[in-house]
C-alpha positions in Angstrom: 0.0 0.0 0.0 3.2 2.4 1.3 4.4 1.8 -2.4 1.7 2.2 -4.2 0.8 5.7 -2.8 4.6 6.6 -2.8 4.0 6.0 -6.8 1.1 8.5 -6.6 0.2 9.9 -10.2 1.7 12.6 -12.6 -0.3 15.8 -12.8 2.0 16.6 -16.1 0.7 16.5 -19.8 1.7 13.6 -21.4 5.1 14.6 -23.3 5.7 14.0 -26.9 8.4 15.5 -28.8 7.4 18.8 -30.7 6.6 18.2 -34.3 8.3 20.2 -36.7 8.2 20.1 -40.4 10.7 18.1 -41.8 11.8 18.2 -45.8 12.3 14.7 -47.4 15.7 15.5 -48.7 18.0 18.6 -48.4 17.3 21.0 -51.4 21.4 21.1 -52.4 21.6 17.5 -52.8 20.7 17.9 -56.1 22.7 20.1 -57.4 25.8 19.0 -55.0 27.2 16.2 -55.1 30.4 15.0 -53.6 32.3 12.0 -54.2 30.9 9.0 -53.1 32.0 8.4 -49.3 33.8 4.9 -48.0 31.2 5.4 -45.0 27.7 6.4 -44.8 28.0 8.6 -41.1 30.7 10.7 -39.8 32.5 9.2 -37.1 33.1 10.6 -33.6 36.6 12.0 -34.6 35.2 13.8 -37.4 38.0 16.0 -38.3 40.4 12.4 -39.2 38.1 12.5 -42.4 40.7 15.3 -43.8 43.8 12.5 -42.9 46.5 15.5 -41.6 48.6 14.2 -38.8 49.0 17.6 -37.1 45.4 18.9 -37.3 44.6 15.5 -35.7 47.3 16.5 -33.0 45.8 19.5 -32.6 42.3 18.3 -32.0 43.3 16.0 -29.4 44.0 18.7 -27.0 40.9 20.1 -27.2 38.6 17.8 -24.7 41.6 18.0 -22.2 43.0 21.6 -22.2 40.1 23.9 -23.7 38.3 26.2 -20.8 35.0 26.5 -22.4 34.8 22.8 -22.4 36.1 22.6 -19.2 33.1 24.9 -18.0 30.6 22.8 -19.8 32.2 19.5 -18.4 31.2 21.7 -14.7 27.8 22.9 -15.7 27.1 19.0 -16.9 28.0 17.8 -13.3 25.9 20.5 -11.6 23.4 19.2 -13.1 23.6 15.5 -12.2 24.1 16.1 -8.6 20.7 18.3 -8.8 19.7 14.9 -10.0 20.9 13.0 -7.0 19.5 16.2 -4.9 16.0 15.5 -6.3 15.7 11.8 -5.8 16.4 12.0 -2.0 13.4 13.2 -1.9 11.4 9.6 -2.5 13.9 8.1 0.7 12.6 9.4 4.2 14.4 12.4 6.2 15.8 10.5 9.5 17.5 12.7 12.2 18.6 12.4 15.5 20.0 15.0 18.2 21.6 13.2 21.4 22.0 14.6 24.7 23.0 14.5 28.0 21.1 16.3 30.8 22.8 16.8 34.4 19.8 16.8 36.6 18.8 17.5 40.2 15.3 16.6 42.2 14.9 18.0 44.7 11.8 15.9 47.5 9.1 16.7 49.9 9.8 16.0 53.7 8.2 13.4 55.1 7.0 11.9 58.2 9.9 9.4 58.0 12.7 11.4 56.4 12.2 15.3 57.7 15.1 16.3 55.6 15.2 14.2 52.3 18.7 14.9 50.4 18.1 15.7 46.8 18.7 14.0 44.0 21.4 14.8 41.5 22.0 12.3 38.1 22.6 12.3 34.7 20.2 11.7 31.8 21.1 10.3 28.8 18.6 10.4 25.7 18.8 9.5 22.2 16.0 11.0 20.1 15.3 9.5 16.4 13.0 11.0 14.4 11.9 9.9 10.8 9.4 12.1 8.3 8.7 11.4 4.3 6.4 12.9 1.8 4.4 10.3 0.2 4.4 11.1 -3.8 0.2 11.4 -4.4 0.7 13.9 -7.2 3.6 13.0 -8.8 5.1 16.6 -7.1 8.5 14.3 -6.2 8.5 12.3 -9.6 8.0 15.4 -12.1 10.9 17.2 -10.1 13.0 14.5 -10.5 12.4 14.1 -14.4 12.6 17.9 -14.6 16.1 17.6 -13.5 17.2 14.7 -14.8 16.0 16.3 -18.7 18.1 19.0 -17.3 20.8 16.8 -17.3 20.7 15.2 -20.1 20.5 18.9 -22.1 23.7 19.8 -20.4 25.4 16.5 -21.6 24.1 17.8 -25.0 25.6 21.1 -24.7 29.0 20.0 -23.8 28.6 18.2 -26.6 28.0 21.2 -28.8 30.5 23.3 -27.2 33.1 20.3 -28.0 31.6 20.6 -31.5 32.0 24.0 -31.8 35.9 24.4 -30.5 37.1 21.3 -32.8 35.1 23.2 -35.3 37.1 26.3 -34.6 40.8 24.8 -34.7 39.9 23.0 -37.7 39.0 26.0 -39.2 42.0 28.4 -37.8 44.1 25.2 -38.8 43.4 25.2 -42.4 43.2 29.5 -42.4 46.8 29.1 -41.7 47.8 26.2 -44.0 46.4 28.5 -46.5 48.4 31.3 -45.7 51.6 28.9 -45.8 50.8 28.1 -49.1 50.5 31.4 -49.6 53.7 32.6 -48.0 55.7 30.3 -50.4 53.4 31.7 -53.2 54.8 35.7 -52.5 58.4 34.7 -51.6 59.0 33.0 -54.8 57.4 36.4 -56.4 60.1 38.4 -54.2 62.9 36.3 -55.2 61.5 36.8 -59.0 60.9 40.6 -58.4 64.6 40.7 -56.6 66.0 38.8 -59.8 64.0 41.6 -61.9 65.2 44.4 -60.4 69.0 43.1 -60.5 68.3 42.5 -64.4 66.6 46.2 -65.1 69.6 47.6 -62.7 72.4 46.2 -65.0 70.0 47.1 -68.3 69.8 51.0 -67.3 73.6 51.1 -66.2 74.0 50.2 -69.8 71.4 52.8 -71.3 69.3 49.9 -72.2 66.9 50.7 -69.7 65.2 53.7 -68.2 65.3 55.0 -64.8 61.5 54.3 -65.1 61.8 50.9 -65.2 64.0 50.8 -62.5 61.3 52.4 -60.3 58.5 50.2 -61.4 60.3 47.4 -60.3 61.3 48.6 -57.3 58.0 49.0 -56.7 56.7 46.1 -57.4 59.6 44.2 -55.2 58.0 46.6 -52.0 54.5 45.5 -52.7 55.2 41.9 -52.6 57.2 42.0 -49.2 54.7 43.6 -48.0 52.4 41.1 -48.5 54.6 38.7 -47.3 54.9 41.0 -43.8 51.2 41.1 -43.8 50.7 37.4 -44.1 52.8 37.2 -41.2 50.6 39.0 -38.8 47.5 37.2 -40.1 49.4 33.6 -39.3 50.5 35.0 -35.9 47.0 36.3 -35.2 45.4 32.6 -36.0 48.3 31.1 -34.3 47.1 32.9 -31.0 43.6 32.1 -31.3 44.5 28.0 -31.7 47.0 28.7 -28.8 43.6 29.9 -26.7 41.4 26.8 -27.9 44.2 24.4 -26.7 44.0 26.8 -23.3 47.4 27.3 -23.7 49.6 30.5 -23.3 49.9 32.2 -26.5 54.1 31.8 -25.9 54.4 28.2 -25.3 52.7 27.8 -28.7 53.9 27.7 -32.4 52.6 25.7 -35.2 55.5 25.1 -38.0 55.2 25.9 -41.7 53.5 22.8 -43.8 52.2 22.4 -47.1 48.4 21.0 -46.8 46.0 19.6 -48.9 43.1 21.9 -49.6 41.0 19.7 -51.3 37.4 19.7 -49.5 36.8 16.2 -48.4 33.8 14.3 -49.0 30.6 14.8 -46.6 28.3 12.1 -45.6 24.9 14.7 -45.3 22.4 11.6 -44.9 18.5 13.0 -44.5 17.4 16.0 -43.1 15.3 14.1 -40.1 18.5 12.4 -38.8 19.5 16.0 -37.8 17.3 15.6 -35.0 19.4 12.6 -33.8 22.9 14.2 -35.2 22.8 17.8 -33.7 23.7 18.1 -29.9 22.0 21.7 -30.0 18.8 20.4 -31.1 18.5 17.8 -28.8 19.8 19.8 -25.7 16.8 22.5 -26.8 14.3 19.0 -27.4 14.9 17.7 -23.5 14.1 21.3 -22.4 11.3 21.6 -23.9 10.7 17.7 -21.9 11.9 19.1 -18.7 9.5 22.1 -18.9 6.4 19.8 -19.4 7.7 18.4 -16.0 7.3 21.6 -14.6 3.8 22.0 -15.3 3.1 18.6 -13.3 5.2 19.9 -10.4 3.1 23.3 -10.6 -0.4 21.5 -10.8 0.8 19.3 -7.5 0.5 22.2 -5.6 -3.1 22.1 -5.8 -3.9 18.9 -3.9 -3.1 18.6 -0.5 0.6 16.8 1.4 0.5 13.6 3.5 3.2 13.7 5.6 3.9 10.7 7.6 6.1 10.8 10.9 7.6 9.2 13.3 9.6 9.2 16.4 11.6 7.5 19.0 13.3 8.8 22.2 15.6 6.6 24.4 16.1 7.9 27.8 17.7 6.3 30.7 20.2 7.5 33.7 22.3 4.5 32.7 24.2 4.9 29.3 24.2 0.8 29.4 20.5 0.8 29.5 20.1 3.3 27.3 18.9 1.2 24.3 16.6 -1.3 26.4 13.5 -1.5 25.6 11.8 0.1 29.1 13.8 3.3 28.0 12.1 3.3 24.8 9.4 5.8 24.4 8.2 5.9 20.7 5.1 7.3 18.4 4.3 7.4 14.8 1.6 10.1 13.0 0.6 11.5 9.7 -0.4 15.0 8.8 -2.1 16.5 5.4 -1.5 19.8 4.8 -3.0 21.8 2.0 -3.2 25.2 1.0 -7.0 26.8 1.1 -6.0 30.6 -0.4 -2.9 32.2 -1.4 -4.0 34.8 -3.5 -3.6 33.2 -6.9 0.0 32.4 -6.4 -0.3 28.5 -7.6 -2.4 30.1 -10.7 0.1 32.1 -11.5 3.4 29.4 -11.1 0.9 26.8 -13.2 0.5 29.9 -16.2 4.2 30.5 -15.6 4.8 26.9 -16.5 2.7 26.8 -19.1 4.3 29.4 -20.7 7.7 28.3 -20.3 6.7 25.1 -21.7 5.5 27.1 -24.9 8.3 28.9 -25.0 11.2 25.9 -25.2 9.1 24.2 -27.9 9.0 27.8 -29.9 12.9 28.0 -29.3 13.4 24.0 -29.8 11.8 24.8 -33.4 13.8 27.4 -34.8 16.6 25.5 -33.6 15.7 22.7 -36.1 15.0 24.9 -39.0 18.6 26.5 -38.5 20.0 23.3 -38.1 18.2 22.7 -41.6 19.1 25.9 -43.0 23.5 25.7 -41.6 23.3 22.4 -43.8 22.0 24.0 -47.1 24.3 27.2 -46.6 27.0 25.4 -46.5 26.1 22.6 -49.4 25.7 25.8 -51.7 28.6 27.2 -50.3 30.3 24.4 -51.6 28.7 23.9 -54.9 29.1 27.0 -55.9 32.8 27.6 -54.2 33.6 24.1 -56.8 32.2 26.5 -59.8 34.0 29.4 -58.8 37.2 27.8 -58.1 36.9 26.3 -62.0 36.4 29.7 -63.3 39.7 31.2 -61.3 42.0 28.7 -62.3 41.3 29.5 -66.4 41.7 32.9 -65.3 45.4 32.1 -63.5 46.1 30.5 -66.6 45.4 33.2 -68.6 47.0 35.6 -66.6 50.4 33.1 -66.9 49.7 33.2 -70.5 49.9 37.0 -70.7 53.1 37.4 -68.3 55.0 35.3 -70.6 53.8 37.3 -73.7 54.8 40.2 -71.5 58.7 38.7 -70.6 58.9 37.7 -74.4 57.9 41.3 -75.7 60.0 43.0 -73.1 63.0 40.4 -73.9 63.2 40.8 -77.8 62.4 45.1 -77.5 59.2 45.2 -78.4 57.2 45.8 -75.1 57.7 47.9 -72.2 58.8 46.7 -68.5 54.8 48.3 -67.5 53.9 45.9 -68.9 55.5 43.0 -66.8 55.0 44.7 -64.0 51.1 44.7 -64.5 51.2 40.6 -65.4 53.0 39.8 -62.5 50.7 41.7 -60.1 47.9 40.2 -61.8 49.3 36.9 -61.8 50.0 37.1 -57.8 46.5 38.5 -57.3 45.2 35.9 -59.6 46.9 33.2 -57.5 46.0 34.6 -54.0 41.9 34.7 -54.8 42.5 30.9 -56.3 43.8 30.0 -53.0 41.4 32.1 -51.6 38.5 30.2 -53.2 40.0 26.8 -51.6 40.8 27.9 -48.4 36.8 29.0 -48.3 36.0 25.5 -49.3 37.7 24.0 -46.5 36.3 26.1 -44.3 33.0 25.4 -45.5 33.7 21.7 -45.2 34.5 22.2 -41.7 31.0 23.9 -41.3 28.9 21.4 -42.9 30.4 18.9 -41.0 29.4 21.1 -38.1 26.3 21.7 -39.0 25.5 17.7 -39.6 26.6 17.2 -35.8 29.7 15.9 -36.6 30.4 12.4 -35.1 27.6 13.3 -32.2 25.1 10.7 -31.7 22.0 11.5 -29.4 21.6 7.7 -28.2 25.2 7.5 -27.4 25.7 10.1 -25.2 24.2 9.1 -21.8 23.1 12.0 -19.0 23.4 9.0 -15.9 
């Protein structure tokens, strides 16, 4: 009977997932399409799909060493002691508070003993008392569902924050392989505008050139190194921000030059309705919307009235041996019911509050889905359309190469002028840079997508108890 009213009943709406309009398929599948994957799902460690050695390094210090995750990590155990906090309440309160009592009687003269001597002992007593709350309305159960959603959200946002920092290093990772790539790029055109200048110098100390060229070139050997100084502070700049994401001090860090492969990687997008499974933001927003429908039951309990139950034990004696013998034994056992006849509409207004937080997480647990569908098509037409553009600069490299050697073969047989040079190889460098531009956007939007599909995140792995 105790167990059947400590199981009581739930004064919450029945939950059931928010619906939310899901598409079929993802409109850019259709028009993108990358190479057919070995696998069918990304993987856990997501950012192995791209196969570099030190990015992988990289990433492995993130779950260890970055502070946001760190603070997530905290946040996620807060929330499973609240757990543990809310389940004591189905297990009785039992307290005791022993003491000893020095005491002195003092006794009325009689007939037989004129002057009685008083009395002086000690007292020893050992008081136990025992209350519990039985569950009727499900007050005990909702609370402890309400935080045990809570729980599980926070596992999901550590798993979104861990997302989002691997996200971030990847990203800052392949910025600055771009800008290596780069920085080899501009110092083969200073060693070619170097080699220029030295040609043009020894041409107008002959009278074979003019003091005009001279300058031109000069100029254009300045512009290039500083380029190169520029690239410089943009690779220090990302190197700092990876140094924060690994939380460690920007002077015990330093990533060395490499060449990279930019060449997007193939992406696994599956169906739009997995997101729901596959994005740790979506399903941290989906158990608050649960935890808030707890609420309500936990507001609504507040109507019905309490059954206490109680009890109590007292052991007194004057000797500490007898202490726990059943003479000094004085015991009793109760219930109460308590309830609540006017309060001015407060448990009206905690049930609308409720109510309208409940509305409120399924509004925001929505929109979360539909950007979770919308960061997946922004970055499959990112893509697409990065792989058309990137088509269209490389013929136009080539025909800048083509009209800097027309320019070195006019100049070289007397026919053109050193301008003219001067004007292929800055548009050949410029050329160059917005190729590698276009690629390093594409890895960067790889990284993004892969973000935006959840990564390697899996709702039904990750466990709140």
């Amino acid at each position: 009977v105790c167990l059947g009213l400590a199981a009581g009943c739930s004064l919450a709406p029945k939950y059931a997932k928010p619906t939310v309009q899901t598409p079929d398929a993802f409109k850019e599948t259709g028009l993108w399409k990358a190479a057919d994957p070995k696998d069918d799902k990304i993987r856990g460690d997501w950012w192995e799909l791209f196969h570099d050695p030190a990015l992988n390094k990289l990433e492995a210090q993130v779950d260890v060493a970055n502070q946001s995750v760190a603070v997530a990590l905290a946040n996620f155990h807060v929330a499973r002691a609240v757990v543990s906090q809310a389940r004591s309440q189905y297990f009785p309160t039992v307290s005791t508070s022993p003491s000893v009592t020095l005491a002195k009687q003092h006794f009325a003269p009689t007939a037989a003993n004129p002057t009685p001597a008083p009395y002086t002992g000690v007292i020893y007593s050992l008081p136990i008392d025992a209350s519990w709350e039985v569950d009727l309305w499900g007050r005990i159960g909702n609370t402890v569902k309400a935080s045990s959603y809570e729980a599980q959200a926070t596992l999901a946002d550590l798993g979104n924050v861990r997302l989002t920092v691997h996200a971030e290093v990847a990203e800052d990772y392949f910025q600055i392989r771009g800008l290596d790539t780069e920085e080899k790029m501009t110092v083969a055109e200073v060693m070619a505008a170097q080699e220029s200048l030295g040609l043009i110098q020894v041409q107008a100390d002959s009278g074979m050139a003019s003091g005009q060229d001279v300058d031109q070139a000069t100029a254009l050997l300045g512009l290039v190194r500083a380029q190169l100084t520029d690239l410089g502070i943009q690779r220090a700049t990302l190197e700092l921000a990876i140094a924060a994401l690994l939380g460690k001090p920007a002077s015990s860090f330093a990533l060395a030059n490499a060449a990279a492969d930019l060449t997007p990687v193939s992406v696994p997008t599956g169906l739009p309705s997995q997101l729901l499974e596959r994005r740790p933001d979506v399903a941290a927003a989906e158990r608050r919307v649960a935890e808030a429908n707890a609420q309500i039951g936990v507001a609504r309990a507040a109507y019905f009235p309490v059954l206490g139950l109680t009890a109590s034990a007292d052991f007194v004696s004057s000797v500490l041996g007898d202490l726990l013998t059943g003479p000094a034994l004085v015991w009793s056992v109760g219930a109460s019911l308590s309830q609540t006849l006017f309060d001015g509409g407060k448990r009206a207004g905690v049930t609308s509050q409720a109510w309208a937080a409940y509305e409120g997480t399924v509004a925001n647990y929505r929109q979360i889905v539909l950007s979770a569908f919308q960061n997946v098509e922004d970055s499959l037409s990112t893509l697409r359309i990065l792989a058309i553009e990137l088509g269209q600069q490389n013929m136009v490299v080539k025909a800048s190469q083509d009209f800097l050697d027309l320019a070195r073969t006019s100049y070289n047989t007397g026919v053109g002028p050193y301008a003219d040079i001067i004007i292929a190889q800055t548009a050949m460098l410029n050329n160059q840079k917005a190729a590698l531009s276009v690629q390093m956007a594409q890895m960067t939007a790889s990284v993004q997508l892969i973000k935006a599909l959840g990564g390697g995140w899996d709702a039904k792995q990750d466990k709140a108890e």
